[in-house]
N, C-alpha and C positions, 0 to 999 in steps of 0.2 A: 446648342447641339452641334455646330458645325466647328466651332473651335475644337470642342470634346472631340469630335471624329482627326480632327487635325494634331491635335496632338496625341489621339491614341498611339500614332505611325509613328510616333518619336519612340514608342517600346519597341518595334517592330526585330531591333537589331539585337534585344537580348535574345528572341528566342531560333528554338532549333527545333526543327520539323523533317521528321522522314518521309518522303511518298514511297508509296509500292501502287506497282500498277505495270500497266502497259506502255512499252516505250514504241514510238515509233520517233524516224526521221522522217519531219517534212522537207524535202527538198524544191526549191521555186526555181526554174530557169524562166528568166525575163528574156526578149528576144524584139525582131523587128521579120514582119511578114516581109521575104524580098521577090517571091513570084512564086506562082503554083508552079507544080514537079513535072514535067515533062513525062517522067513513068509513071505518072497519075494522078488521078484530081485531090491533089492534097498540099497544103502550102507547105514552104520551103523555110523555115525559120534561123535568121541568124543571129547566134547567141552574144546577148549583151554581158546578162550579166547573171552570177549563177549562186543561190544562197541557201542557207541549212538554218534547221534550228528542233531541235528536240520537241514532239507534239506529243499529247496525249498526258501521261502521268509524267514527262519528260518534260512538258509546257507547265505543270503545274509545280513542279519543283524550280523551273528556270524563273516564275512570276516569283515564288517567294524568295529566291534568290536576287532579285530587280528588285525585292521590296525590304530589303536588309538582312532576311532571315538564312541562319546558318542552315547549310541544305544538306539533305541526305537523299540518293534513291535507292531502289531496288526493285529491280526486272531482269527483265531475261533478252539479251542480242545474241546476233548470229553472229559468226566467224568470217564476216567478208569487209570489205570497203567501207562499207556504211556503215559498220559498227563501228569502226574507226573513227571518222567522223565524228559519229555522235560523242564517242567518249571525247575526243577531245571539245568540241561542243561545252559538255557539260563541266571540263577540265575548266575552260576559258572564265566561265561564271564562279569559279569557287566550290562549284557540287559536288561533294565525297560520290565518288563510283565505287566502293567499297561492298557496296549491295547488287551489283550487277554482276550478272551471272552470264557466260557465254554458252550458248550450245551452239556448236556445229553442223548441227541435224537440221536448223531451220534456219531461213536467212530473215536479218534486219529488218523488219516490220516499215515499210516505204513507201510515205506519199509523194509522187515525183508530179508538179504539178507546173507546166509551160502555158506561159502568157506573153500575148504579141500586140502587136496593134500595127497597121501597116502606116501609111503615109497622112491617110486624110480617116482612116477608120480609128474608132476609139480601138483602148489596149483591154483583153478581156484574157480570160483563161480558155484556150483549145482548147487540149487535154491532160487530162491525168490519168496515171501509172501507176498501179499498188500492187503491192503482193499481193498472194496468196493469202485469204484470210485463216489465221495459223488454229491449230488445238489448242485445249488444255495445256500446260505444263503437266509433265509427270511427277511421278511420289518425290522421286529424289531432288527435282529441281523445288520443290514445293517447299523439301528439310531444310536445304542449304540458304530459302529464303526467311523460312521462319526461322534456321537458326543464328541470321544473322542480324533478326528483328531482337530476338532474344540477349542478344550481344548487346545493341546499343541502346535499349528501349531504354535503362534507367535513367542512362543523359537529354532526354529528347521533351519536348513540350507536347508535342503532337504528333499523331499517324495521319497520313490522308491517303486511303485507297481508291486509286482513280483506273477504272476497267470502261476500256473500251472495245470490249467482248474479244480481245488479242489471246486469253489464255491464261492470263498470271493470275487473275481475280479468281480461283475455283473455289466452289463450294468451302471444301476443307480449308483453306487460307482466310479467307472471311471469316468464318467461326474462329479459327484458330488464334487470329490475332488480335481480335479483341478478345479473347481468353487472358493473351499475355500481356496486353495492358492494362488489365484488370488487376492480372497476380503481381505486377509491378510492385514492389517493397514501398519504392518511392512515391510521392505524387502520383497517380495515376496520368498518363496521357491524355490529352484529348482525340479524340475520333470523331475524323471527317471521312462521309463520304462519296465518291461520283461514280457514278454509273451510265451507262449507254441504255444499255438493254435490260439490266438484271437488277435494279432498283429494289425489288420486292426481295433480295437477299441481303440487302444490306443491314443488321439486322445489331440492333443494341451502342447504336453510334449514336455521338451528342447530338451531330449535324450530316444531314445528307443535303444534297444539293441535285435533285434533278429537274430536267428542264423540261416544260408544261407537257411534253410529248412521250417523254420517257415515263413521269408521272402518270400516266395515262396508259401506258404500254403497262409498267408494276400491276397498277389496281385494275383493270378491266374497265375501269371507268371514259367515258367521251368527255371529256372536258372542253366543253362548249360555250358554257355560262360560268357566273359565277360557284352557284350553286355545285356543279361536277366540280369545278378547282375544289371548292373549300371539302367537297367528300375525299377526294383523292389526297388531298393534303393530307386530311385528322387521318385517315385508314393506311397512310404511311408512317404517320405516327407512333399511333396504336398496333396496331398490326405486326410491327417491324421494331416495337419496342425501342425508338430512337426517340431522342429528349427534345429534339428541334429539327425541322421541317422549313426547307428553302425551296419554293420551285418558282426557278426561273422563267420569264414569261416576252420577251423578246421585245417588242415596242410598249410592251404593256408593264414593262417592270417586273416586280420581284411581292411574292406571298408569301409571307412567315408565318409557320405554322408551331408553335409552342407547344412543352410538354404540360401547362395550364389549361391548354385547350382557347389558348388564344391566338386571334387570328388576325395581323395587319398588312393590307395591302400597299406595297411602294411603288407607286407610278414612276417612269423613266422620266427623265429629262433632255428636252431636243440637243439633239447632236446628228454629226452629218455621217453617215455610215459608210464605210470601204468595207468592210472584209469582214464578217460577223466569226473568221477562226478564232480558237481560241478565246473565245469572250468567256465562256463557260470555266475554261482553267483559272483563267484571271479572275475572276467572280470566289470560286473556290479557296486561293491561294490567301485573297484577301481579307474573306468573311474570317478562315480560318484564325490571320494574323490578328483579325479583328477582335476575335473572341479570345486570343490571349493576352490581346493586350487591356482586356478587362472590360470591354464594350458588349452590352445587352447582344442580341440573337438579332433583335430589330435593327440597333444599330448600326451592328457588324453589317449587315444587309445594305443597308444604306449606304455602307463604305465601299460593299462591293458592288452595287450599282453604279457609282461614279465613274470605279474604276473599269469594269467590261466597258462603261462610256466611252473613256479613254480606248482601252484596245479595242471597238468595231471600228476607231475613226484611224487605224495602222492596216495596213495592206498586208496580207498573210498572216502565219502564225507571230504573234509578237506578243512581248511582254511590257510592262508598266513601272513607272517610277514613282515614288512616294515625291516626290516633285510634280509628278505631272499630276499623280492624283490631288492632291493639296491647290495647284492652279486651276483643275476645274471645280472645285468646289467654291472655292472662292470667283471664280466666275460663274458659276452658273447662281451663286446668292446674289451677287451681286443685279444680274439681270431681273432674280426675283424680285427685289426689291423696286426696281422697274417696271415690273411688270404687273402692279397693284390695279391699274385707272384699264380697265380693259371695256369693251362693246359686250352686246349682250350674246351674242352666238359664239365668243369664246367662251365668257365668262359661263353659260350655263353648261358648255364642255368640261368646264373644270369644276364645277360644281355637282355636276352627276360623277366625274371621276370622285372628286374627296368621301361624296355620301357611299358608293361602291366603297371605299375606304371603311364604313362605317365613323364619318365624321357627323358630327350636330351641327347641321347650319345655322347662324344667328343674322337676322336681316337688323339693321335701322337705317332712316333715312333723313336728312336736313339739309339746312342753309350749310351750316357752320361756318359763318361768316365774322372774322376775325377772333381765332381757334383761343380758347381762353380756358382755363381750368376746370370751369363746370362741362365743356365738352370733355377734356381728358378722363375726368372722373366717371360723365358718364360712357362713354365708350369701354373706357376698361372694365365699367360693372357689366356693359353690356356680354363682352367677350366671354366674361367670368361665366353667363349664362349657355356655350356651347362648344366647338372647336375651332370654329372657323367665322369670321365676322367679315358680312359684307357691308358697305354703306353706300346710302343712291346718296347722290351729291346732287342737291338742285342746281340746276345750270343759272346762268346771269339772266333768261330774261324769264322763269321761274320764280326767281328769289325777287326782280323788279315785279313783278306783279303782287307777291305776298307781300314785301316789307317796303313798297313805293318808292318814288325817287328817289337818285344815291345810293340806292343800294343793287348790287352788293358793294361792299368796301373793298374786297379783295375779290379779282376776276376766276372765273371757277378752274380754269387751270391750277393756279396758283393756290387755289384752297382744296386742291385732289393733290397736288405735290407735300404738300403741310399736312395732311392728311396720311399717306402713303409712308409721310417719317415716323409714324408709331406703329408700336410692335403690336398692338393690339387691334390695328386693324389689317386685314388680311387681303379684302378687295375692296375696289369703289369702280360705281357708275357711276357717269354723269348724266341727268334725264334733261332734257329741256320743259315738259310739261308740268302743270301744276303737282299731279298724284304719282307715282311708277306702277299702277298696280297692273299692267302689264308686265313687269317685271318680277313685280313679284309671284302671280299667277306664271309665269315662266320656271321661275327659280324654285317656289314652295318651299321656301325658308324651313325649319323646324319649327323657328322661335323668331316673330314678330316683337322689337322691341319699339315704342313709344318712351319719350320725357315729355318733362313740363309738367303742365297745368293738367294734361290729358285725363281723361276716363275712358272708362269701356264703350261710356255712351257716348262720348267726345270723340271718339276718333272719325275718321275719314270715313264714311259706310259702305266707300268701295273699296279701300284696304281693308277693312275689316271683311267684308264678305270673302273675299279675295282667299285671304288669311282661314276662315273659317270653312270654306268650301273642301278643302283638303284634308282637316282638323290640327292645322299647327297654332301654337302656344301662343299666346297675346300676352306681353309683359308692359306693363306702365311702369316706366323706371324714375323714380322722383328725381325733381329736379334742383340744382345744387344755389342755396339760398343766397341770394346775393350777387352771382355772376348770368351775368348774359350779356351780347353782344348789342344792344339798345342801351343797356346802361353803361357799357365801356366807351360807349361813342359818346353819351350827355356827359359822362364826365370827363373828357378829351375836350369838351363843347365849352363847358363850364370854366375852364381855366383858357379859354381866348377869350383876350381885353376885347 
């Protein structure tokens, strides 16, 4: 899966995508606190250093422009300074403004946002400065953008309309524009969509993308549990006649919701947070690139969780590189793979998250002491029986008490790291006691697997209660003829003169 996601990005530069939406300038002045004001209690800020960059449907076309994609926008600025700005902004990245529309009647949509930090004080944000939050667009500014939708719709892969309730998202524009990629001679477009406030109009898109609150604002629904997620999910679905369902969910990851009516949850991955702006554009920009460049709904998802990863860990509005995204993915597998031999108050954190997933947990547990083929064989049937395969790893003076002096042959470290190299197991504990059914009475496996010689009657009767008290599956998985780690050591044994 993660090479697939890695080389999706390598299509990223055939396609072309237009945003329409709300343009706003964020503007940042960084600065250093040098003494409160003499004419009053307010501190004195001197300016370091003073930066711009396109936010809102404006950050959504700058991401797919950082991610290779030929970029188009269309919105509507005012006639002053900051329009200025921005256009050349979005000049600097390669972004046709072709679609931009000027009225003079309102000013540049402005987040002016000052951060200081004095001597011994951290650096934070004082304050921020915005406009006036603007109307609607009128009839005519409304023509000039559908008819400039209608101009380039046939060269384009995608629409994404991104309203952050600024005015350009009306009623009539929404309807309208997926009418005209619909009537498209060509290929039909893809349609994505984001919304702030007005989710529940987003209405006959492949993909919308709102995030667990806004989801929640659309449907009426309190999305508190899973439960409220998965309704507000389908009833944006259904409701709003859209093919796929993304609501983004902040430390909790990302819900896909299908026009099958299927539904998987993608948990986040630790990263160190600065600035959560803009994650939401980035998230959008990506899923989109994702899904042309031929990657499932889920997928795509998972591409753009990596990458909002990347943008919460950049300060301000900022955007992402298919390089950066590609290193975290690659580091954060890599960590995975690391992170198999875990204690048991992680490990059942991560355990209630997969089954919230709607995963099958599969427990077994052993020596496996010098890992030999009938362990691989049976581990991998094992797996074959759920999603997710845990293994308790008896510890060294565990396995000295079951199989007596000498053993183990290999120290349990070393047989959790040899373990931890196959693809088919997922986790391991290490127990020191004879049984884990502490652990397992923790965890409630799905699916209880046994080898060997075992029966139903043979097993442990306090795994087995354990097992049965919650009602998960008991599997005896036969055992593979001829190899075990007793007879690899006699005949090692055998051939010393």
């Amino acid at each position: 899966m993660v090479s697939n996601l890695i080389r999706a990005m390598d299509a990223f530069s055939d396609k072309k995508v237009l945003v329409i939406g709300d343009l706003y300038l964020d503007e940042y002045i960084w600065g250093d606190m040098a003494e409160i004001s003499k004419e009053g209690p307010i501190p004195v800020i001197h300016i370091k250093t003073r930066t711009y960059n396109p936010g809102a449907a404006g950050n959504t076309a700058c991401g797919l422009s950082a991610l290779g994609a030929t970029t188009y926008v269309a919105g509507v600025i005012g006639y002053d300074a900051n329009a200025k700005i921005m256009m050349e902004e979005f000049r600097s990245r390669g972004i046709s403004t072709d679609g931009v529309m000027v009225d003079d009647r309102v000013p540049t949509n402005t987040y002016t946002k000052i951060t200081a930090g004095g001597f011994h004080s951290p650096r934070q944000e004082v304050l921020r400065v915005d406009t006036e939050r603007p109307r609607y667009i009128d009839r005519e500014t409304e023509d000039e953008i559908l008819g400039y939708v209608k101009k380039i719709v046939s060269g384009i892969d995608a629409i994404v309309v991104v309203d952050q309730v600024a005015g350009v998202a009306t009623p009539r524009l929404l309807k309208e524009v997926v009418e005209i990629a619909r009537a498209n001679s060509r290929e039909r477009p893809l349609m994505v969509g984001d919304s702030r406030e007005q989710a529940r109009e987003l209405r006959g898109f492949d993909l919308i993308l709102p995030n667990d609150y806004e989801a929640s604002l659309a449907t009426g629904i309190k999305i508190v549990d899973e439960e409220g997620l998965v309704e507000a999910g389908l009833r944006l679905l259904r409701e709003g006649n859209n093919r796929n369902v993304i609501i983004t969910r902040g430390k909790h990851g990302m819900s896909v919701f299908e026009e099958d009516g299927t539904t998987t949850h993608l948990p986040t991955f630790a990263q160190e947070v600065f600035d959560v702006t803009g994650a939401g554009d980035t998230a959008t920009a990506t899923a989109t690139l994702g899904l042309l460049a031929g990657l499932s709904v889920t997928d795509a998802a998972r591409l753009a969780n990596y990458a909002a990863g990347v943008a919460v860990s950049k300060m301000g509005t900022a955007t992402v590189s298919r390089e950066e995204i590609r290193k975290t993915i690659e580091r954060q597998e890599a960590i995975s793979s690391l992170d198999k031999n875990m204690a048991l108050p992680d490990l059942f954190d991560r355990i209630e998250s997969l089954r919230m997933m709607g995963k099958k947990i599969v427990w077994t547990n052993g020596c496996f002491d010098i890992l030999h083929a009938g362990h691989i064989t049976y581990l991998q049937r094992a797996k074959e029986l759920g999603d997710v395969l845990v293994v308790g790893l008896n510890g060294d003076s565990s396995v000295r008490r079951l199989k007596g002096p000498g053993r183990p042959v290999v120290p349990e470290r070393q047989r959790a790291i040899v373990l931890a190299a196959l693809s088919c197991v997922d986790y391991i504990i290490i127990f020191p006691e004879l049984e884990p059914t502490h652990i397992i009475e923790a965890l409630k496996p799905d699916v209880y697997v046994k080898g060997g010689d075992y029966t139903i009657d043979t097993l442990n009767p306090n795994e087995r209660k354990a097992v049965e008290s919650y009602g998960g599956r008991i599997v005896i998985m036969p055992a593979v003829s001829g190899e075990s780690t007793t007879e690899i050591i006699n005949r090692i044994l055998a051939t010393v003169p």
